[in-house]
C-alpha positions in Angstrom: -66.6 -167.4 -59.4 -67.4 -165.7 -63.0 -68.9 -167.7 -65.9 -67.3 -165.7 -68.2 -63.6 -167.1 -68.0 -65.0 -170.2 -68.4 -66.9 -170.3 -71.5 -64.0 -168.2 -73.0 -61.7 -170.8 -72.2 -64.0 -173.6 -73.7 -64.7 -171.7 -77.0 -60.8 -171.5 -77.1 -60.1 -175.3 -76.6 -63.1 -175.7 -78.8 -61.5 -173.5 -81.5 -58.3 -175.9 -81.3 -60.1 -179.0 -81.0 -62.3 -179.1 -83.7 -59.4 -178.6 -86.4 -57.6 -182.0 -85.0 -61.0 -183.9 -85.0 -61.7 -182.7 -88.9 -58.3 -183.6 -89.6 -58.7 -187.0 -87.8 -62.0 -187.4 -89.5 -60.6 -187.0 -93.2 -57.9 -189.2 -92.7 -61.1 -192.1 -91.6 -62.7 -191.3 -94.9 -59.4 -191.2 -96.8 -58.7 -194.8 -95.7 -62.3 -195.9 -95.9 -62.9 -194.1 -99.5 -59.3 -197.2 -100.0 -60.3 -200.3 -98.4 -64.1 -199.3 -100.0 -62.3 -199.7 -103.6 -60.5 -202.9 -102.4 -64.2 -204.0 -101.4 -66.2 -203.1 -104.1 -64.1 -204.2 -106.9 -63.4 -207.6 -104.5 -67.4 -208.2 -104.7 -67.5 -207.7 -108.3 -65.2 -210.5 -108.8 -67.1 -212.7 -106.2 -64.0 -212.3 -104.0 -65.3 -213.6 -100.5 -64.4 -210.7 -97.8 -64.9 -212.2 -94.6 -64.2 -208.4 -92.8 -64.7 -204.9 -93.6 -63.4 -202.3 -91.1 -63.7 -198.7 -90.5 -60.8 -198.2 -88.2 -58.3 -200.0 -85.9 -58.2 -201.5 -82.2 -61.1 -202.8 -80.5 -64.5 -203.3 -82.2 -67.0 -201.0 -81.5 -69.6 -202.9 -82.9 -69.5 -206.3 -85.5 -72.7 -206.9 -87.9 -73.6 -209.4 -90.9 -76.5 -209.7 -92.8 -79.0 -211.4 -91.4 -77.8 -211.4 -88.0 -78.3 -209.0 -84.9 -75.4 -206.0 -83.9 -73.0 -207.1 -81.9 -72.0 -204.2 -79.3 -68.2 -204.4 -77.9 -67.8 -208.1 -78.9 -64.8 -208.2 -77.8 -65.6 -207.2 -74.2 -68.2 -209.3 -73.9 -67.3 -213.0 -72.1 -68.7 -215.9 -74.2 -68.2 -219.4 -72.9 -66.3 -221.3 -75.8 -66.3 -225.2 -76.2 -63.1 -226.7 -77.2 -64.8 -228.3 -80.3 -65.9 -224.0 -81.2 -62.5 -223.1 -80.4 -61.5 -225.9 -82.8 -63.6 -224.7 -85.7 -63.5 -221.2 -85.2 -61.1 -220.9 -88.2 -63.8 -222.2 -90.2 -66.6 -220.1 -89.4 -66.2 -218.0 -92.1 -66.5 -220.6 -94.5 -69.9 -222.3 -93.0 -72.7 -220.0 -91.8 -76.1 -220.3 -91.3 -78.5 -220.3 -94.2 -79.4 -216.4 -95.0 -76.2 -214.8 -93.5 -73.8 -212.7 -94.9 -70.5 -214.0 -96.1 -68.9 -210.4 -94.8 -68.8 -209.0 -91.5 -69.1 -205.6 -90.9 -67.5 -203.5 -88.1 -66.4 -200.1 -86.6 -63.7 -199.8 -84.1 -62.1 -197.7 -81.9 -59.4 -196.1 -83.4 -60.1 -193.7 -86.6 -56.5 -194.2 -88.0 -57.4 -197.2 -90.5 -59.5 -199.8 -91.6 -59.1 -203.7 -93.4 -60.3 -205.6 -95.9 -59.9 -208.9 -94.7 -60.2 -211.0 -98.1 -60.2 -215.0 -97.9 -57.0 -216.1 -99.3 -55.1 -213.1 -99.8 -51.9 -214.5 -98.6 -52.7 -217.4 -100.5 -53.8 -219.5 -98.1 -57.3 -221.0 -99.0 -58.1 -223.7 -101.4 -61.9 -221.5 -101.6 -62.9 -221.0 -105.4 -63.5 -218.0 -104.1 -60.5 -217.2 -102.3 -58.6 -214.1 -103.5 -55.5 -216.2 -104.4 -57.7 -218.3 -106.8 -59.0 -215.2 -109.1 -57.1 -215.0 -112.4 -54.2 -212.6 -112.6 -55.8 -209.5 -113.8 -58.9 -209.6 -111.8 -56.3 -209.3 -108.9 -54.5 -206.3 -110.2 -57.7 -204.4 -110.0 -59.0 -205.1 -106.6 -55.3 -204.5 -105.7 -55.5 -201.1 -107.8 -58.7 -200.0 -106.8 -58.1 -198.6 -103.1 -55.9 -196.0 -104.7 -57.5 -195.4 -107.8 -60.8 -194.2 -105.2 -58.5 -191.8 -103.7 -57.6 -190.6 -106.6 -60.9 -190.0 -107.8 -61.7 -188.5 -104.5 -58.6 -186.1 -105.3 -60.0 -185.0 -108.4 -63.6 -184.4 -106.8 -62.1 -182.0 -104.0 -60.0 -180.6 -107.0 -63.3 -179.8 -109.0 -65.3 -178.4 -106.1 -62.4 -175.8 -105.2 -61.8 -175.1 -109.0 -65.6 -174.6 -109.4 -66.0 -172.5 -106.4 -63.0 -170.3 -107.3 -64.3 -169.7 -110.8 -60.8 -169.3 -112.1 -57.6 -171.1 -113.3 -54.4 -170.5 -113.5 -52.9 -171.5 -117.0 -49.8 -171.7 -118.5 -49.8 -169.7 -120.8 -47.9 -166.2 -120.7 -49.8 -162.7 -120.5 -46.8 -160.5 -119.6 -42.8 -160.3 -119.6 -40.7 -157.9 -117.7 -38.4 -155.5 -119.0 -35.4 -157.7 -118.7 -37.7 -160.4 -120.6 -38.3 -158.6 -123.3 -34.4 -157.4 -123.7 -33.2 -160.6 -123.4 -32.9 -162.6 -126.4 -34.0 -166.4 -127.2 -36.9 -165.2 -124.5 -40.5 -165.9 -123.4 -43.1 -163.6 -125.5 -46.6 -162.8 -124.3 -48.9 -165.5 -126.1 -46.0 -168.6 -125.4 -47.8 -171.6 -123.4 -44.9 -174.0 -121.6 -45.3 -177.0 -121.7 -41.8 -178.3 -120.5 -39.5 -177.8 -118.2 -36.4 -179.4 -118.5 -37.6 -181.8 -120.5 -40.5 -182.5 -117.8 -44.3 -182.1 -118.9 -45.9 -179.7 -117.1 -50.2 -179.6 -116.4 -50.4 -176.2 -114.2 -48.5 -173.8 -112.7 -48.4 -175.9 -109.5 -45.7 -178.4 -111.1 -43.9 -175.6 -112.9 -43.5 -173.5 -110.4 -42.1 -176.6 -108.8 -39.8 -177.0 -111.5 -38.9 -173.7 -111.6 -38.0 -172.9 -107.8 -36.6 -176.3 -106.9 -35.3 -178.1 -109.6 -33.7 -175.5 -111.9 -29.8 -174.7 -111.7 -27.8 -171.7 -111.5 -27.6 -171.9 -115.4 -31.8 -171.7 -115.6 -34.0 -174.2 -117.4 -34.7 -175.5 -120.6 -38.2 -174.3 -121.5 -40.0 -175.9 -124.1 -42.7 -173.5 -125.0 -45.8 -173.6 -127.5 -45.9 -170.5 -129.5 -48.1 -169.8 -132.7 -48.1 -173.9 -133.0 -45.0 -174.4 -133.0 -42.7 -175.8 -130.3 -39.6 -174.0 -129.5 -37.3 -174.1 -126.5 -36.0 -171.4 -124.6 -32.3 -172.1 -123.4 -31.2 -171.1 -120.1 -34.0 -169.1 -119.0 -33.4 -167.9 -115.3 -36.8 -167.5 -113.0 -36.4 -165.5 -109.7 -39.3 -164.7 -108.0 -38.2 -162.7 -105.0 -39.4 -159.6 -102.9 -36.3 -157.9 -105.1 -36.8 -156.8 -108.4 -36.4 -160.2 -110.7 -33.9 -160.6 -113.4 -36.3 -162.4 -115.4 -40.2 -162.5 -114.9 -43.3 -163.4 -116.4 -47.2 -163.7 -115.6 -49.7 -166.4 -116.5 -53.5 -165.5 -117.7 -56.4 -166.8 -116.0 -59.0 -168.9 -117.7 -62.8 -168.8 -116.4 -64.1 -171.8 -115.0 -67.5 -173.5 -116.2 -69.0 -176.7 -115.8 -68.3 -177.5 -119.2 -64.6 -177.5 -118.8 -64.4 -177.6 -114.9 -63.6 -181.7 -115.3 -60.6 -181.2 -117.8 -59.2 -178.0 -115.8 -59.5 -180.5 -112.7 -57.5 -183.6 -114.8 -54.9 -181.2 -115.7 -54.7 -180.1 -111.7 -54.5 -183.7 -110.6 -52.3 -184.5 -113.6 -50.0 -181.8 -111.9 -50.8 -182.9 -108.4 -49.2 -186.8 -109.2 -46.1 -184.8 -110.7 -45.3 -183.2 -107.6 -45.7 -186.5 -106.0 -43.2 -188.5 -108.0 -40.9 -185.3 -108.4 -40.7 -184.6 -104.5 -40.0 -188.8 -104.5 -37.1 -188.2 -107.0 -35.7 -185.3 -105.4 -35.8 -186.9 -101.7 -33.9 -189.8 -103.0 -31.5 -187.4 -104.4 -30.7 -185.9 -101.5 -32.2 -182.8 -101.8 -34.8 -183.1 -98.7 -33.7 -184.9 -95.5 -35.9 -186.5 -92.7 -36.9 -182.9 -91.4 -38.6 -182.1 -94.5 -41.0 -185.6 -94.0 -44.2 -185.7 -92.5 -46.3 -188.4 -91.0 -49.7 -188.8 -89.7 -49.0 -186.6 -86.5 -47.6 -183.7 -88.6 -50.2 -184.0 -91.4 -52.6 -183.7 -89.0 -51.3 -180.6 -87.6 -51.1 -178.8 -91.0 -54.4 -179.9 -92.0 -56.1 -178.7 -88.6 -53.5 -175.2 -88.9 -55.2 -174.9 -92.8 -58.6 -175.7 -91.6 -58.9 -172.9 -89.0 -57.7 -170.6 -91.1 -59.7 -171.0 -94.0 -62.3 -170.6 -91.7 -61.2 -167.8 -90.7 -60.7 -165.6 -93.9 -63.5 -167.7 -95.1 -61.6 -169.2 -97.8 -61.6 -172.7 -98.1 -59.5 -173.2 -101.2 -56.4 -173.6 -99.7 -57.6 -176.4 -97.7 -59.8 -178.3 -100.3 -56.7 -178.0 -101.9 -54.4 -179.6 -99.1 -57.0 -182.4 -98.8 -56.9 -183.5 -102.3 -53.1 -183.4 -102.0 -52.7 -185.7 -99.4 -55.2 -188.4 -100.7 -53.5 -187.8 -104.3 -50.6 -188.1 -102.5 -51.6 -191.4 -100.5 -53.4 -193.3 -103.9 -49.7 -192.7 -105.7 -47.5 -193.5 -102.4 -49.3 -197.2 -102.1 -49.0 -197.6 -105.9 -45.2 -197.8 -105.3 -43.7 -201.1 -105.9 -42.5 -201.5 -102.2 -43.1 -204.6 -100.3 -46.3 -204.5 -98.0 -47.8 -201.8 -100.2 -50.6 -202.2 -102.9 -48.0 -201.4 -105.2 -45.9 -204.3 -104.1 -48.3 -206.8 -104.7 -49.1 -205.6 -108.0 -45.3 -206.0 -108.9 -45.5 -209.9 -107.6 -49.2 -209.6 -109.8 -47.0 -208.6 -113.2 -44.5 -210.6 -112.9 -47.0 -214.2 -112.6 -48.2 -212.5 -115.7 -44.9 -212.2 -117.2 -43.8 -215.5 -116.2 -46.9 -217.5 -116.5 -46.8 -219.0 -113.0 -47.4 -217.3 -109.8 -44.2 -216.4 -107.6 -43.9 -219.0 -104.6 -46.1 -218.2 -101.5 -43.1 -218.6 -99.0 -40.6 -216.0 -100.8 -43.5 -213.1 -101.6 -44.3 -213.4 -97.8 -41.1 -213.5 -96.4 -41.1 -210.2 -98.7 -43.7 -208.1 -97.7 -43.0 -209.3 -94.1 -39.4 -207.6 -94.5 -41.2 -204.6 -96.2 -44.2 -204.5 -93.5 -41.2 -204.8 -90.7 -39.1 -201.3 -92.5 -42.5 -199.7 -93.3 -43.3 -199.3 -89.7 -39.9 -198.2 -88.5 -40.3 -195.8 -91.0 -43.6 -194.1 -90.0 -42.2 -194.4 -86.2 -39.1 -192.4 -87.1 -40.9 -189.8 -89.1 -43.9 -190.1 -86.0 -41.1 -189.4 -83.4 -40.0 -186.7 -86.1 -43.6 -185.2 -86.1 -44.1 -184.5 -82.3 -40.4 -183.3 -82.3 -41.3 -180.7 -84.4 -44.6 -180.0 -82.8 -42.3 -179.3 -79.2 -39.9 -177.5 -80.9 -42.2 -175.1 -82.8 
């Protein structure tokens, strides 16, 4: 028997492993980086948080300050009396003198993690109870899960921006031929700023607009050009292997720390457009369920982008993929759906609004609907993921 098959065959499953499990592993910090904001923002308000988890499923381990780890609680067999079974809901409420309010834990599945507030569904008479903060201290615990993924979009954005050195602007350094001919036309020196009426940050989201959302007929550009604002009628952008009717080029601006954070704004500015304009154009009709991704997929593209960048040792492409997707994320749960983040802030406004909070029974009922669609949802678009993966 040679040795040599063998360890070939390990550094191959190796080489496909690791991708998946640095996938897997950014998604855990994604979702931690959320329920972190959630906590932090809860504590500030002297929100009582009864649980903080990193993950789903079993727990690993459970811990609270001023108290010994628990290993596997959940596996191991303690004898309950009726009269601790009784006040078990209450435990949270009463502990010993110099332990934490908040238990800790890690469990077994890195697909998630909880922020287990008292109160939250506005069950708890606590003064500190979630459900008995004031209005707007609520809408910013709510807020803050996504706002920390955002922020963490806009650090990956800086670090790939910084490491490049360069970035791509919108502003024009040359025309074709057929450009220049053409009349009402881009000039070298013109910065776009709209497309079709929609701001543009980058050339991410006007590329965007250019390939996906323009017409036959061209878009409406609305251009900068010696400080004044002019719009270009019509203008037809084809960017194929063939020689282009129409073409241009952007210049490239240098990258410093000095203006690395704005460059990095205007990138995760751009980012959140391509969010809301995919959201549009889905709801449109202009992608279909194929064109979705899920977990399962995600993971795949990540771990695909991953070994590559490796690879050409270029990392770029994937910094910017991960910044994407927790952009992406942060904006997704800041829709006003039921059993989102974004839904509760909507039932949030409106007590503001109205001056009295919505009734308990009716939100409920709500986001139980929403929580009920929400996970047929990701199971179709799952099932749709591992399709894909046989398939392909």
């Amino acid at each position: 028997m040679s040795v040599l098959p063998l360890a070939i065959n390990v550094q191959l499953l190796w080489g496909k492993v690791w991708p998946i499990l640095l996938a897997i592993l950014f998604f855990g910090i994604i979702i931690a980086l959320h329920e972190f904001g959630h906590f932090i923002t809860a504590k500030l308000f002297k929100v009582r948080v009864n649980e903080f988890a990193i993950g789903m499923g079993p727990a690993l381990f459970k811990k609270r300050k001023g108290q010994k780890i628990r290993f596997f609680p959940s596996l191991m067999k303690e004898k309950k009396s009726a009269k601790d079974a009784e006040s078990q809901a209450s435990e949270a409420a009463i502990l010993p003198d110099g332990v934490g309010e908040t238990e800790y834990s890690l469990r077994l599945l890195p697909i998630g993690g909880f922020c287990a507030m008292e109160g939250e569904n506005g069950d708890s008479t606590d003064e500190s109870a979630f459900c008995s903060k004031k209005p707007w201290q609520r809408l910013i615990v709510l807020a803050a899960g996504a706002s920390f993924n955002i922020i963490l979009g806009l650090v990956l954005i800086s670090v790939m921006l910084f490491s490049d050195g360069t970035v791509l602007s919108n502003k024009i350094s040359y025309v074709s031929d057929a450009v220049a001919a053409a009349q009402n036309t881009l000039l070298v020196g013109d910065e776009i700023i709209k497309v079709d009426g929609t701001r543009v940050y980058s050339t991410r989201d006007l590329s965007y607009c250019l390939f996906y959302r323009s017409g036959a007929d061209g878009a409406d550009l609305t251009v900068r050009r010696n400080g004044e604002t002019i719009v270009i009628e019509n203008f037809i952008f084809d960017d194929t292997n063939d020689v282009a009717p129409f073409y241009f080029a952007v210049t490239q601006n240098e990258v410093t720390i000095l203006n690395c954070g704005v460059y990095a704004v205007k990138e995760t500015a751009a980012m959140a457009k391509l969010v809301y304009l995919s959201l549009i154009d889905m709801i449109g009709g202009q992608y279909g369920l194929d064109d979705l991704s899920g977990p399962i997929g995600t993971v795949n593209i990540v771990a695909e982008t991953a070994s590559q960048a490796v690879t050409q040792q270029d990392y770029s492409s994937v910094l910017f993929l991960l910044a994407f997707i927790t952009v992406n994320i942060g904006l997704v749960n800041l829709l006003p759906l039921p059993a989102l983040d974004g839904g509760r802030i909507f039932f949030v406004l409106i007590e503001m609004i109205i001056r009295k909070p919505v009734p308990q029974k009716f939100e409920a009922l709500v986001h139980a609907v929403g929580m009920i669609l929400l996970l047929g949802l990701m199971a179709l678009i799952c099932f749709n993921d591992i399709k894909n993966l046989v398939v392909n």
